[in-house]
Structure formats: structure tokens, C-alpha cells
N, C-alpha and C positions, 0 to 999 in steps of 0.2 A: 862203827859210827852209825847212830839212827837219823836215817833221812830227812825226818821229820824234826829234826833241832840243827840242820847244818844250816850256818847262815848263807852259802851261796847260793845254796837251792831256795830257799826264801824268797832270796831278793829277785831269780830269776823268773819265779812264780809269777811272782807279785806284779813285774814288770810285763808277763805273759798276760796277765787281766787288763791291765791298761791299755795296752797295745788293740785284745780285743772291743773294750770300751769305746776305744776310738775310731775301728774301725779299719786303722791300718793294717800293714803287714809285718809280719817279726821276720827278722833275716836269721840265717841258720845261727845258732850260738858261737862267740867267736870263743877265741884263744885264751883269753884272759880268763873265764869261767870252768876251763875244762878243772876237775877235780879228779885226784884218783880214786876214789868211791866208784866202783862199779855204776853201783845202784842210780848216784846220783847223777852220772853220767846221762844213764842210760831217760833219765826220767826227761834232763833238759832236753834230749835229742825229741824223746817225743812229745813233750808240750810246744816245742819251736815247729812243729810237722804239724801238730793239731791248731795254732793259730794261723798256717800256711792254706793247709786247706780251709778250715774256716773265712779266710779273706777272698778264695776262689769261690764259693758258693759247697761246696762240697762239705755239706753239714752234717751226713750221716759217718763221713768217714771221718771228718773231724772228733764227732763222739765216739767213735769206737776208738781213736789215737788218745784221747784225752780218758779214756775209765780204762785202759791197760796203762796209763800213765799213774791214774790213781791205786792199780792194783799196786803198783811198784810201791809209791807212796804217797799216801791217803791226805794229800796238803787239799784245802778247804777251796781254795781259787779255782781249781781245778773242775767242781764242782759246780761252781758260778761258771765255768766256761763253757759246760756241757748243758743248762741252763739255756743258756744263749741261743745255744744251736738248737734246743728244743723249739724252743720260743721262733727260730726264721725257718722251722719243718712247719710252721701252725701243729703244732703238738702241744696245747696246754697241761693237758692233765702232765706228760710223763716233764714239763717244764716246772709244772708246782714242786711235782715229786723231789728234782735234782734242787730246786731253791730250797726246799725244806730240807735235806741233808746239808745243804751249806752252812744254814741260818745256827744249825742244832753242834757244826764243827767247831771243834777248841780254839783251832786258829784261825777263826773267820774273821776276816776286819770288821768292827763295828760299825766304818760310814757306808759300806756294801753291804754287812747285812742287814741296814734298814733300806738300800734300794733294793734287795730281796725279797723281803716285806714286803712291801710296796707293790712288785711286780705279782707277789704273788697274790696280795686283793685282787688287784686288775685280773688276771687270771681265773682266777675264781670267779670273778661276776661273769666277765664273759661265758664262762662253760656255765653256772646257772640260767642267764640268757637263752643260752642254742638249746639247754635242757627244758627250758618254758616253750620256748616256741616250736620245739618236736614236739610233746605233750599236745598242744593247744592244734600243730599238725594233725595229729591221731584223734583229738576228740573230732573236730571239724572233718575229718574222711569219716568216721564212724557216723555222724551225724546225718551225710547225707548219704551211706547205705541203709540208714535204718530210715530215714524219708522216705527213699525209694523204694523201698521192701513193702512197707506200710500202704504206700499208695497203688504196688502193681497186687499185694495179694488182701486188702482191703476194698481197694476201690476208695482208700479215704482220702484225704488232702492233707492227715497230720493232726487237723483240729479237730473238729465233729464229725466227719463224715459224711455231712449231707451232700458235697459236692459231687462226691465218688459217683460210680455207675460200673456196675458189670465187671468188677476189678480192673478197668481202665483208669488212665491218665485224667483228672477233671477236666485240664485244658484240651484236652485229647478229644474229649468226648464231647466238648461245645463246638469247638475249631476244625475238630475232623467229621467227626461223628453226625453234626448237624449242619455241615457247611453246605453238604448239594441243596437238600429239602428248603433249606430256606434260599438258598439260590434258584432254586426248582418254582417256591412261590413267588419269589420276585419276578421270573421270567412268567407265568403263568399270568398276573396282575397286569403286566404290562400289555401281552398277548390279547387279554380282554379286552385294555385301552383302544389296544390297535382296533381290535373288531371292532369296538364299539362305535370311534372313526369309521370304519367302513361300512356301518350301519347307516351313522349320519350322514355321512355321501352317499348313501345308496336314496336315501329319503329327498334329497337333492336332484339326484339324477331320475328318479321318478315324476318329480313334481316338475323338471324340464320337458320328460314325454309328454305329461298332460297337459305343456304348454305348445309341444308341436303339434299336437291333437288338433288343441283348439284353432293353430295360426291360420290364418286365411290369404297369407299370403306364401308364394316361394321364396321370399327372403327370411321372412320368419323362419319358416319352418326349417331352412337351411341354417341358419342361427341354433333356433332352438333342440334341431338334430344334433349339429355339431356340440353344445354345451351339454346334451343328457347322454351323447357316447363316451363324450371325456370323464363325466365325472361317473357313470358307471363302470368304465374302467380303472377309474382312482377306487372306486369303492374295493373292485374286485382283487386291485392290489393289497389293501387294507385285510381284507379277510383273508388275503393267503400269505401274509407276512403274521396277522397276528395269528392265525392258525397255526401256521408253526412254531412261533413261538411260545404256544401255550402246549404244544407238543413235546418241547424239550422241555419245557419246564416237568409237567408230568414225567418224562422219562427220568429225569434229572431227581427226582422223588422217590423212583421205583427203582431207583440205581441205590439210592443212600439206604431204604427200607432192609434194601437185598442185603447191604453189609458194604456197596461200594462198587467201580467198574472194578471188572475184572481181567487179569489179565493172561495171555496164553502162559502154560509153561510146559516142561516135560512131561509134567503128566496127563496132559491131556487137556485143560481148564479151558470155558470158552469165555472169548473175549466179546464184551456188546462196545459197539460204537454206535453212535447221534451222527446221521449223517442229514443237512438240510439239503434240500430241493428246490430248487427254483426253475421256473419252465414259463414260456409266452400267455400260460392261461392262469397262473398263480403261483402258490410257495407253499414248501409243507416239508414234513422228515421223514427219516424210513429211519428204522435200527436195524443194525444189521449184526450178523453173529459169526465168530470165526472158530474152528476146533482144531 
């Protein structure tokens, strides 16, 4: 007897697809289907196993029950059922694959294998999808190695070049490269202000001596003492706040010039620090050096 034209095995098939369609579970074949056909026997035992695991989640073992089901014999549903299970692995291509043996079987039902069809467009877009956007992955990583490459052994920016410097980063070379120097003459500008303040307070405090010079009384002169020693000493503040100032600035210069502070390491490298000063007679820096 050929397996493939018995109608019990057919209808048992058949009602094996449904069952998976739906989602439910198929109970073991009863009574009334056993046939004495070996073969046929043997095929309903394992198609009823292969929608059992498949309703448990067990989708790989499903397909290996369900293609020794079709070795037995090659019924087209069986096909659709191994499908299924492709499609809840997220395995599209090997899912187009078993749709398209389905679609191409003698005994495929015609309203299933236009939802074959169907599944297997969708299928196809998708894996075209994930294949564009790997693609579009790998140009966009290539893109920016070869940015990067361009800019560390160019010194360029990608467009003209004129940005670059010394094979460095452009941004690198503005934000790092020139960040003390120009904080160095900002501190320096200021530093002068200061002096310069302590210049015009000192012109102050002179022009109060020459008013206690003149006083001809001891109130005056007690007056005019006390106003030319305050503001001499405001002056004297002034100049040793902006001396320093204009000190770190210059160091702050001859730091960036250098290539930067430096710092200790194993081998020996010496470290410069800006240390400010302040003391009862003014203000100033010292650099100091560590090996």
C-alpha cells in the first residue's frame, strides 16, 4: 500500500495542520485510526509527537519528529508544519526554504499554499531588510575608520585640510593645544589691570603724603597719614596680586610652548607645578619641579 494515497493517513495529516494553525494541542492518535500499514502507523505516531512538542515550545525537536515523519512519507503538510517551527526559531531563510518545498508538493492544499506564498513575501522582505541595514552597518563603521585614519596620519579634517596641524586631531589642536596660551593671556591682561590699579592707588597715596607735608596741623596730618598709609598699602596689594597673576599667566604659556604640564612617571619625567604666594608684604608664584 503507498502511504501517500491512503486516505486515513490524509485526513490525519491534514487535521495535524489545523490543529497547528490553531495553536492547540493534538492528543496522541486514538483507536479508531490505527491502520495495519506499518509505515502508516508509524508516520501518525510521529506527526501526533511533532504537534505535541511544537504546542510545548520545543521547536527544534518538533522539526526533527516532523522530517523523519516525512522521510517515512513525503505528505506536503508536513512540510507546512516544519515551516511553522522555522518561522517561532526566528530562522527565516531555512522557513522560506521548507515553504517553498511545500508550495512545489503534488498534494499541497491550494488555500495553504497561497498562505505559503504569502508568508514567504513577508519573509523575504524581512531578511532583505536585516541585509540593507548590515550593509549600511559596515559602510557607516568603514566610514568612520577611514575619518579617523585621514585625520590621525593627515592632520586633515576629511575636507581640505587646512584645519589639520602636525598630524593631530583639529579640535584637539584648538581645545588642547592652545587652551593654556590663551588662558595664560587672559591671566596676563588681567594681571596688568591689576597693576595698573595699583599704579593709580599708588598716585593716590602719594598725593596724600604731599598733603600731610603740607598740614599744619596735628589733626590734619593724622588724617592725611592715616589716608596715604591705607591707600599705599591698597596699592602694594594691587601689585602683588597682579604680579602674580601675570606670572602664572607667563608660566601658563611656557607650559603650552613646552608641549604641556608634565607629569611624573617610571621613567623618571619631571613634573612643573604654579604654586601662588601670598605673605603680609604682597603676592607672587614660584614653579616648582618634582623628579
Amino acid at each position: 500500500m503507498n502511504p501517500l494515497t491512503h486516505p486515513r493517513l490524509s485526513r490525519i495529516l491534514a487535521l495535524t495542520l489545523a490543529v497547528v494553525l490553531s495553536g492547540a494541542c493534538l492528543g496522541a492518535p486514538t483507536a479508531a485510526y490505527a491502520q495495519d500499514d506499518e509505515i502508516t502507523t508509524k508516520v501518525e505516531e510521529l506527526s501526533g509527537k511533532g504537534v505535541e512538542l511544537y504546542s510545548k515550545g520545543k521547536y527544534k525537536e518538533a522539526i526533527a519528529t516532523f522530517e523523519q515523519a516525512y522521510r517515512l512519507s513525503p505528505v506536503a503538510n508536513l512540510l507546512f508544519n516544519i515551516a511553522l517551527c522555522w518561522e517561532k526559531l526566528d530562522d527565516s531563510p531555512n522557513a522560506v526554504k521548507s515553504y517553498e518545498r511545500f508550495i512545489v508538493a503534488d498534494d499541497a492544499d491550494p488555500d495553504i499554499r497561497r498562505k505559503a506564498l504569502a508568508r514567504i513575501k513577508d519573509l523575504n522582505d524581512g531578511i532583505e531588510q536585516q541585509r540593507l541595514a548590515e550593509e549600511q552597518a559596515r559602510k557607516d563603521k568603514a566610514g568612520d575608520g577611514k575619518v579617523g585614519n585621514n585625520a590621525g596620519k593627515d592632520g586633515k579634517d576629511g575636507k581640505d585640510g587646512k584645519d589639520g596641524k602636525d598630524g593631530k586631531d583639529p579640535g584637539a589642536t584648538e581645545d588642547e593645544g592652545g587652551g593654556l596660551t590663551i588662558a595664560g593671556l587672559v591671566l596676563g591682561g588681567i594681571g596688568l589691570a591689576v597693576v595698573g590699579g595699583g599704579v593709580a592707588v599708588g598716585v593716590l597715596a602719594s598725593g596724600a603724603s604731599d598733603d600731610f607735608e603740607a598740614a599744619r596741623t596735628a589733626t590734619d596730618k593724622d588724617s592725611f597719614k592715616s589716608d596715604a598709609e591705607g591707600k599705599a598699602l591698597l596699592a602694594d596689594i594691587f601689585y602683588g596680586v597682579g604680579g602674580a597673576t601675570i606670572v602664572a599667566g607667563l608660566v601658563m604659556i611656557a607650559l603650552d610652548a613646552g608641549g604641556g604640564e608634565a607629569a611624573p612617571d617610571s621613567s623618571g619625567a619631571t613634573s612643573f607645578h604654579v604654586i601662588p604666594m601670598f605673605g603680609p608684604d604682597g603676592a607672587g608664584a614660584a614653579l616648582s619641579t618634582s623628579f
